[in-house]
C-alpha positions as CSV (number, residue, x, y, z in Angstrom):
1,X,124.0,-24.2,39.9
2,X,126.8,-21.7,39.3
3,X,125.5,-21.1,35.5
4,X,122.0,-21.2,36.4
5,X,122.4,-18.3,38.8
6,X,124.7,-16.6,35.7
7,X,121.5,-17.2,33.2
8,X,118.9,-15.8,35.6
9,X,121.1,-12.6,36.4
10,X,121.7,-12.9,32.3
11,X,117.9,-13.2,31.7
12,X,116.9,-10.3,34.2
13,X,119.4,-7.9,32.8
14,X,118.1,-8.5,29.3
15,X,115.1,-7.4,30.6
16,X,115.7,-4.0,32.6
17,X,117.3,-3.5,29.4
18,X,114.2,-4.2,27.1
19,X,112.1,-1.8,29.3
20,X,114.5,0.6,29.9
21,X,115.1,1.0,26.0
22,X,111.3,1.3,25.4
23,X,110.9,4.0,28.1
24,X,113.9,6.1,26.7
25,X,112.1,5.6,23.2
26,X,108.8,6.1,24.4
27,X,110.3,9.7,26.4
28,X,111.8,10.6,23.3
29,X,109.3,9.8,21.1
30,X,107.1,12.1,23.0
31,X,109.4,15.0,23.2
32,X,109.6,14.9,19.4
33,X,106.6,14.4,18.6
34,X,105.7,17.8,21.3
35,X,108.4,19.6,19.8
36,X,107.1,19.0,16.4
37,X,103.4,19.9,17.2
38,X,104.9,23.1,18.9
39,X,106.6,23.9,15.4
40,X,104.0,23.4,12.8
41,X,101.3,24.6,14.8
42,X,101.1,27.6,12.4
43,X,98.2,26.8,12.0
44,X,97.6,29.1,8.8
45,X,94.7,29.8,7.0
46,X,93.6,27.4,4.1
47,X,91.9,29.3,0.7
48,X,88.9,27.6,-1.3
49,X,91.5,25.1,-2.7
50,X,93.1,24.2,0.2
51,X,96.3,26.6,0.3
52,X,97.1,27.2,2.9
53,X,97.9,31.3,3.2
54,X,100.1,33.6,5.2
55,X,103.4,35.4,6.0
56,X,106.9,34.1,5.8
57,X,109.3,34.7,9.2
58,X,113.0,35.0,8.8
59,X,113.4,31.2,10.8
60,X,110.8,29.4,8.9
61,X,112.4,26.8,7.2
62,X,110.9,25.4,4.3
63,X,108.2,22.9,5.5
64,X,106.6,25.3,7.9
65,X,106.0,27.8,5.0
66,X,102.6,28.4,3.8
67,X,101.6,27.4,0.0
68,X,101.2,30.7,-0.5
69,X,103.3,33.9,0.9
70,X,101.7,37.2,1.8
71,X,104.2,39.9,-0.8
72,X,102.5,42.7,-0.2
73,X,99.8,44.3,-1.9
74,X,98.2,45.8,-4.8
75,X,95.0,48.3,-4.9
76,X,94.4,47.1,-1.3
77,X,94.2,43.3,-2.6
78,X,96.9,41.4,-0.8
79,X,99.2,39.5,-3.2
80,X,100.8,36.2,-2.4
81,X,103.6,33.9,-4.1
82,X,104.0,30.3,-4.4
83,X,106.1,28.8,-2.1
84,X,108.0,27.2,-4.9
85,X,108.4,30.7,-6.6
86,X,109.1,32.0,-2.7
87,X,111.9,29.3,-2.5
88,X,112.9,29.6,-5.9
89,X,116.1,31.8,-8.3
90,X,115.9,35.3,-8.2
91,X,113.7,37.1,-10.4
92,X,110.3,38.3,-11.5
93,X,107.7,36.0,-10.2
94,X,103.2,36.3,-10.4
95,X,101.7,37.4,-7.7
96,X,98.5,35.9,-7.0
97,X,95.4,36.8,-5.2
98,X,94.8,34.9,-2.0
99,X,92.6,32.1,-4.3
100,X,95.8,31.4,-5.8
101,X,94.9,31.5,-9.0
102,X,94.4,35.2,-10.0
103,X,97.1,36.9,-11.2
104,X,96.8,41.0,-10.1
105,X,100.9,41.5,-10.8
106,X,104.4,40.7,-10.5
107,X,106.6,40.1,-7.7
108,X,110.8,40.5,-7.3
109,X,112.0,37.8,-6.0
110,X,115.1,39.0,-4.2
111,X,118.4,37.0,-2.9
112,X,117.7,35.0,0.3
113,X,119.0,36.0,3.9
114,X,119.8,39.8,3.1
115,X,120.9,41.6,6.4
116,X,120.0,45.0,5.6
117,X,121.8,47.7,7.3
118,X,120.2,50.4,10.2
119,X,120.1,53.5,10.7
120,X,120.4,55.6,14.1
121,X,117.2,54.8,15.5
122,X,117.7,50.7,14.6
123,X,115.5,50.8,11.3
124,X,117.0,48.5,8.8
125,X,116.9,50.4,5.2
126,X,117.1,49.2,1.5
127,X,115.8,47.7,-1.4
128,X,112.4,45.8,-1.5
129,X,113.9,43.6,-4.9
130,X,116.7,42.1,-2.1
131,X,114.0,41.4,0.4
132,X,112.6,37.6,-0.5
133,X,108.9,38.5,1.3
134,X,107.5,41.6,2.7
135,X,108.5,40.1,6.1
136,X,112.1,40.4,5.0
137,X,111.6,43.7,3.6
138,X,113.4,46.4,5.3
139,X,111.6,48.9,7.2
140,X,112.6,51.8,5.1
141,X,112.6,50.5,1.2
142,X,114.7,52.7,-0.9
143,X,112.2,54.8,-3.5
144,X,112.8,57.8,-6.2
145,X,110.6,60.7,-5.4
146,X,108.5,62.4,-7.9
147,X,111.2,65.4,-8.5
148,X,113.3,62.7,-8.8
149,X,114.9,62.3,-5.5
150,X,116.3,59.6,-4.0
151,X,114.9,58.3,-0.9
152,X,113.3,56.3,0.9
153,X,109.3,55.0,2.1
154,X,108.2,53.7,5.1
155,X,107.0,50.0,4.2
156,X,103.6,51.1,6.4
157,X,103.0,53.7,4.3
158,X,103.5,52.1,1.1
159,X,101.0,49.3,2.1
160,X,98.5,51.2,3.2
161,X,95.7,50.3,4.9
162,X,95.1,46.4,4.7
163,X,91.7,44.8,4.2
164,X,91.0,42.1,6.9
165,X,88.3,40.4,4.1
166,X,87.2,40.5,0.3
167,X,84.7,42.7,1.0
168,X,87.0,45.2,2.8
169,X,89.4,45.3,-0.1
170,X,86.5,46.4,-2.5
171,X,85.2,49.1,0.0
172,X,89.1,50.1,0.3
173,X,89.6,49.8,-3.5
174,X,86.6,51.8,-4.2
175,X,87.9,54.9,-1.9
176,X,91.1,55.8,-3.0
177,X,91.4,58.3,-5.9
178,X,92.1,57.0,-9.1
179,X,95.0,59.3,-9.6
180,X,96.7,57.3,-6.7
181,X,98.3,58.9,-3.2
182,X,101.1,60.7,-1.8
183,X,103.4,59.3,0.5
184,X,106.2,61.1,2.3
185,X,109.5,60.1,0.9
186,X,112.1,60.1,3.8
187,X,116.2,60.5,4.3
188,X,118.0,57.1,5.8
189,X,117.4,58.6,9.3
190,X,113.7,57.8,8.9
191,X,112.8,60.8,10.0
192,X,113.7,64.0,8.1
193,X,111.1,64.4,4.8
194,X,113.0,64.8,1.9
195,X,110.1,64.9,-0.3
196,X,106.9,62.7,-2.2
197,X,106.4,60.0,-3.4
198,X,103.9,59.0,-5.7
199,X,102.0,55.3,-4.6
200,X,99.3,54.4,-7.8
């Protein structure tokens, strides 16, 4: 009688247990699997192959990257690296046109994690080669002047105006001079105009 009793109370613990253990799994379970839709729910863009497309943020870690990452741009066509040329060694890497396929130039491919300095009024300032994306970039990029002064650009400025589709870009491509544009080439402050630079 006295074991009896001791294998029921044995028996009924065994099974809180069992359905306590699947509840915590099933809670936890469901937390990660929220937290996980919550983190890749980029949902970027996906190109004619299947690539997907888009900017790189400080925090993204490697899996939440898009295939290819937005580095700027060139004649008003926006140019995107390879994530495995984003993640890759420094160095001078194609830059692709959002098919992924057309080359339309070359991309530095700067040292990862670079905390640029800021000025007075919080801008950071520096070099575009140390920057790994134009997300990193600083948001004055160091630039020699066409008298030969050193300076720097506003990345804004240097971008110009973005297309929003193909058929933007060619209307944008198609209005700009041939001979390029002026930019103003500023001190660190980000404010004083030092001089010009020239944007082909």
């Amino acid at each position: 009688m006295y074991f009896t009793s001791i294998r029921k109370v044995f028996v009924v613990g065994c099974i809180v247990f069992v359905v306590a253990s699947a509840m915590v799994f099933q809670s936890t379970d469901a937390k990660r699997t929220m937290i996980q839709s919550n983190t890749t729910s980029l949902n970027f863009p996906e190109n004619k192959h299947g690539q997907t497309y888009g900017s790189a943020q400080e925090d993204n870690s490697a899996d939440m990257l898009p295939d290819l990452i937005h580095a700027g741009s060139v004649n008003g066509i926006r140019g995107y690296l390879l994530k495995k040329d984003y993640l890759g060694e420094p160095g001078d890497v194609p830059l692709y046109d959002v098919d992924g396929k057309t080359v339309i130039g070359t991309f530095h491919v700067g040292a990862k994690n670079v905390n640029f300095p800021k000025n007075k009024h919080g801008q950071t300032y520096g070099s575009s080669a140390d920057a790994a994306s134009p997300g990193m970039e600083p948001e004055l990029i160091r630039a020699i002047g066409v008298d030969g002064t050193a300076g720097y650009v506003l990345e804004k400025d240097l971008d110009g105006e973005l297309p929003k589709t193909p058929e933007e870009a060619i209307a944008i491509q198609n209005s700009r001079s041939p001979d390029g544009r002026d930019i103003p080439l500023y001190d660190v402050d980000g404010e004083s105009v030092i001089g010009v630079f020239h944007v082909d």
